[in-house]
Each structure stands twice: as C-alpha cells, then as structure tokens.
C-alpha positions in Angstrom: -0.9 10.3 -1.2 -0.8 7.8 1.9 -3.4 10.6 3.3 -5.5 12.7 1.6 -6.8 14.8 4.1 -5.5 16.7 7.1 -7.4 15.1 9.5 -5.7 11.7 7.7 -2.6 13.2 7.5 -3.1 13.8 11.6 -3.9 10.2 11.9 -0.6 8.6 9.9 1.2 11.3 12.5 -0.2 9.2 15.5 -0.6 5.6 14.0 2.8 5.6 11.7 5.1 4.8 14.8 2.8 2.2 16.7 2.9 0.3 13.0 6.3 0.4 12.5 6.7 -0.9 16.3 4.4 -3.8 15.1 6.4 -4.5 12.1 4.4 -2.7 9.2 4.4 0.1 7.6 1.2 2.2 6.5 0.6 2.2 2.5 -2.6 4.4 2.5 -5.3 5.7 5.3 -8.1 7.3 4.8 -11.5 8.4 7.2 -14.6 8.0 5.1 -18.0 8.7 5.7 -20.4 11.5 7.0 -21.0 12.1 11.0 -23.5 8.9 10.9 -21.0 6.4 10.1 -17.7 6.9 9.1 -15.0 4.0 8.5 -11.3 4.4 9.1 -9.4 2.4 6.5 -5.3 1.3 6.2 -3.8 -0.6 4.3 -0.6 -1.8 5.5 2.3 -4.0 4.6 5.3 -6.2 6.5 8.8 -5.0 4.9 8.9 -8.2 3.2 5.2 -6.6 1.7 3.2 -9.5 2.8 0.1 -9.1 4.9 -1.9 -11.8 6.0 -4.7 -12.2 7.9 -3.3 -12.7 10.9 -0.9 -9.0 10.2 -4.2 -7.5 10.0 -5.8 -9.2 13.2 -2.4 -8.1 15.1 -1.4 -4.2 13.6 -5.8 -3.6 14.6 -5.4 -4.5 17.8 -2.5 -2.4 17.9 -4.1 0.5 16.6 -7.0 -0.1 18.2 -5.1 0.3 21.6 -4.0 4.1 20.8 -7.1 5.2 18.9 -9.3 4.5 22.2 -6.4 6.0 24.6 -6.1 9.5 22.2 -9.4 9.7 21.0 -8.2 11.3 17.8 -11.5 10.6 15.6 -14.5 12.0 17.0 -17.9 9.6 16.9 -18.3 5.9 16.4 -16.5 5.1 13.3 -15.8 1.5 12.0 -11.8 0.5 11.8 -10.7 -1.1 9.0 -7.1 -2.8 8.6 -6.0 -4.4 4.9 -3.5 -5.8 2.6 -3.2 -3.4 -0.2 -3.9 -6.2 -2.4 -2.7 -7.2 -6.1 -3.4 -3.8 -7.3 -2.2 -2.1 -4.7 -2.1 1.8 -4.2 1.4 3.1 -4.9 1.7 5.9 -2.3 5.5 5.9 -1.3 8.8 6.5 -3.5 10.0 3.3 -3.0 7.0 1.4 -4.0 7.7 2.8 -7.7 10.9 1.3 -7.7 9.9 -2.3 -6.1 7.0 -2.5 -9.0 9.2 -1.6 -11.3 7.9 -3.3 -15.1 4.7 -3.4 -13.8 1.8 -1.3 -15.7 0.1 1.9 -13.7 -2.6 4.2 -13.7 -0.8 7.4 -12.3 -3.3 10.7 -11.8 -0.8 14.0 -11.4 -1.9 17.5 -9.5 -1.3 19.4 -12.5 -1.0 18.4 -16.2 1.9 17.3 -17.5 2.3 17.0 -21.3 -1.1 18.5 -21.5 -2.6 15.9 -19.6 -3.5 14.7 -15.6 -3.5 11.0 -16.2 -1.2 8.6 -17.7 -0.8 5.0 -18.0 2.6 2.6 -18.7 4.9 1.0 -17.7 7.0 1.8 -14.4 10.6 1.7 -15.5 11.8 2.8 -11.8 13.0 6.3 -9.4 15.1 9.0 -10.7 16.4 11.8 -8.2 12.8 11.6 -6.3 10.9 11.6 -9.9 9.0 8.3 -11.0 9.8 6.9 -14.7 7.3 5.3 -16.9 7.3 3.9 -20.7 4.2 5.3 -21.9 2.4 3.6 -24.9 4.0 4.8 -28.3 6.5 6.8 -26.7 10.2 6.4 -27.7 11.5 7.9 -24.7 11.2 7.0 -20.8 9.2 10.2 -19.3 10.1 11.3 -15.9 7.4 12.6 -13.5 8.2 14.5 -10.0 7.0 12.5 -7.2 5.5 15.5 -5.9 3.0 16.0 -8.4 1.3 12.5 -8.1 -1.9 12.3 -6.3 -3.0 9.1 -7.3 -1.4 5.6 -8.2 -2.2 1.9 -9.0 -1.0 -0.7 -10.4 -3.2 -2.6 -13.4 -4.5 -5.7 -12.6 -3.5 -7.7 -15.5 -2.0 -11.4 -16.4 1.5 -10.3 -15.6 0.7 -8.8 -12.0 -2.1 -12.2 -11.1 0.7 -14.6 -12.1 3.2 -12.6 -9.4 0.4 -12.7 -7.0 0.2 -16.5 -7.2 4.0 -16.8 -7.2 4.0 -14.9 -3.8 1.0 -17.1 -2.8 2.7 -20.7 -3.9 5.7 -19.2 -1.8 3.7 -18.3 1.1 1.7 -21.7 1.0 4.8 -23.3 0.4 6.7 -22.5 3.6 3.5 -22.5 5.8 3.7 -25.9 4.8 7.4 -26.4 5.4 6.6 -25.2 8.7 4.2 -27.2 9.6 5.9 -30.7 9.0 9.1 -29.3 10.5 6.4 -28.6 13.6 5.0 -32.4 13.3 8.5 -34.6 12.7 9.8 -35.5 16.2 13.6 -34.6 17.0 15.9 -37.6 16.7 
C-alpha cells in the first residue's frame, strides 16, 4: 500500500533509509504521470506524526540528494514531499492501531463478506489483521492486513477537532519557544 507499483516499490527500497536517517518515516509514494511529465509524490511523517513545512523543506532536500546521485527515475519528473494530512492514507499496521476510533474507508484485494469496500470504525490490530465496527454490525470484523489495498480515514467533525487539537498544541509550544528565546537569562 505505501507503493503501488514496482517501480514505487523500487523507490521506497532506496528512499526508506535516507528518511529514516532524517527522522521520518514514508507513509505513501507514488510516481505519476506519462513520459512528458511525471511527478514523484511522498508523503511522510516525524515519529511523533507531525510534518510541517519546514519536515517537508528538509526530508526534499534529502531525497533530492540521492535521487540526482542514483538516477533511479528516468526523465524530468517533478518531486513532491507532504504531510499526509487530516485524512491521511493508512498504509502501515501500526497506523490502524494509532487511529484507532476513528472512521475509514478500507478497499480489500478480494471480497470479503461478498464485498471489496467497507467503511467503520477502526477498533484496532489483531495478530497482523485490522478490526473495524462496521455500521449495524453486532460484532467487530477482522480483516487480514494483507488483503487491504486501500485506506483512509473520513474527514469528519471528530477527526477536524483532533486536527486542531494537534494544531493548538503545535502553535502552543512554538510559542512557548519563542518567549523562552526572547526572556533574557537572570
């Protein structure tokens, strides 16, 4: 899911290590476009799962460094470096589990319950399989990680008021920082 094709999936390979050197770790990559202009997107995270402007500015540069030393992406292409915002992708085990009571769109390889797509409520991991309360179901279902191709979380009231708690945080120690910056030592 972090790469969807082989030649993404040969990318992550080369770029996964020079991220986590910078401090961030690689939700989702993908190369997009035809031969005439292609664009190389990631979306990344810091371990805390921020990502600011400034992460962006600095895990590009990074990048940017190997991609014109190996040459792995023949042409001109147009690089790309994100947050995976509010309603992020979910493309790694462990992001089920930190979204946990959040609702998702989840789209599966094969069908399930005689279905591809379902849509709930994460409820956490099991032994590598993702659980979710699906609508007017009494029981949690359990899904093998393996099977899901696609993932995001709903953008709804519950998930904007977490993003502007994280946001008042952020602000709030930026600005903590700053005045510890501007009062003089006694």
């Amino acid at each position: 899911m972090r790469g969807k094709t082989a030649e993404d999936l040969k990318l992550l390979e080369l770029l996964d290590p020079v991220a986590e050197v910078a401090g961030y770790g690689i939700v989702r990559l993908r190369l997009m476009g035809g031969a005439e202009q292609r664009k190389l997107q990631i979306m990344a995270e810091r371990p805390d799962g921020e990502m600011v402007v400034e992460d962006c500015a600095r895990l590009s540069r990074a990048v940017s460094e190997v991609l014109d030393a190996a040459d792995p992406v023949s042409g001109e292409y147009l690089l790309e470096v994100s947050s995976p915002g509010i309603d992020r992708p979910l493309t790694r085990l462990d992001d089920f589990g930190a979204h946990e009571g959040y609702e998702v769109k989840l789209e599966l390889d094969r069908l399930a319950e005689g279905r591809k797509r379902f849509r709930g409520v994460l409820a956490g991991v099991e032994d590598g399989q993702v659980a979710i309360d699906l609508e007017d179901e009494a029981e949690t279902t359990l899904i093998p990680f393996a099977w899901i191709v696609e993932a995001k979380l709903v953008l709804n009231d519950d998930l904007m008021k977490r993003g502007a708690q994280q946001r008042a945080a952020r602000l709030a120690i930026e600005q903590q920082q700053t005045t510890d910056l501007e009062e003089p030592n006694p």
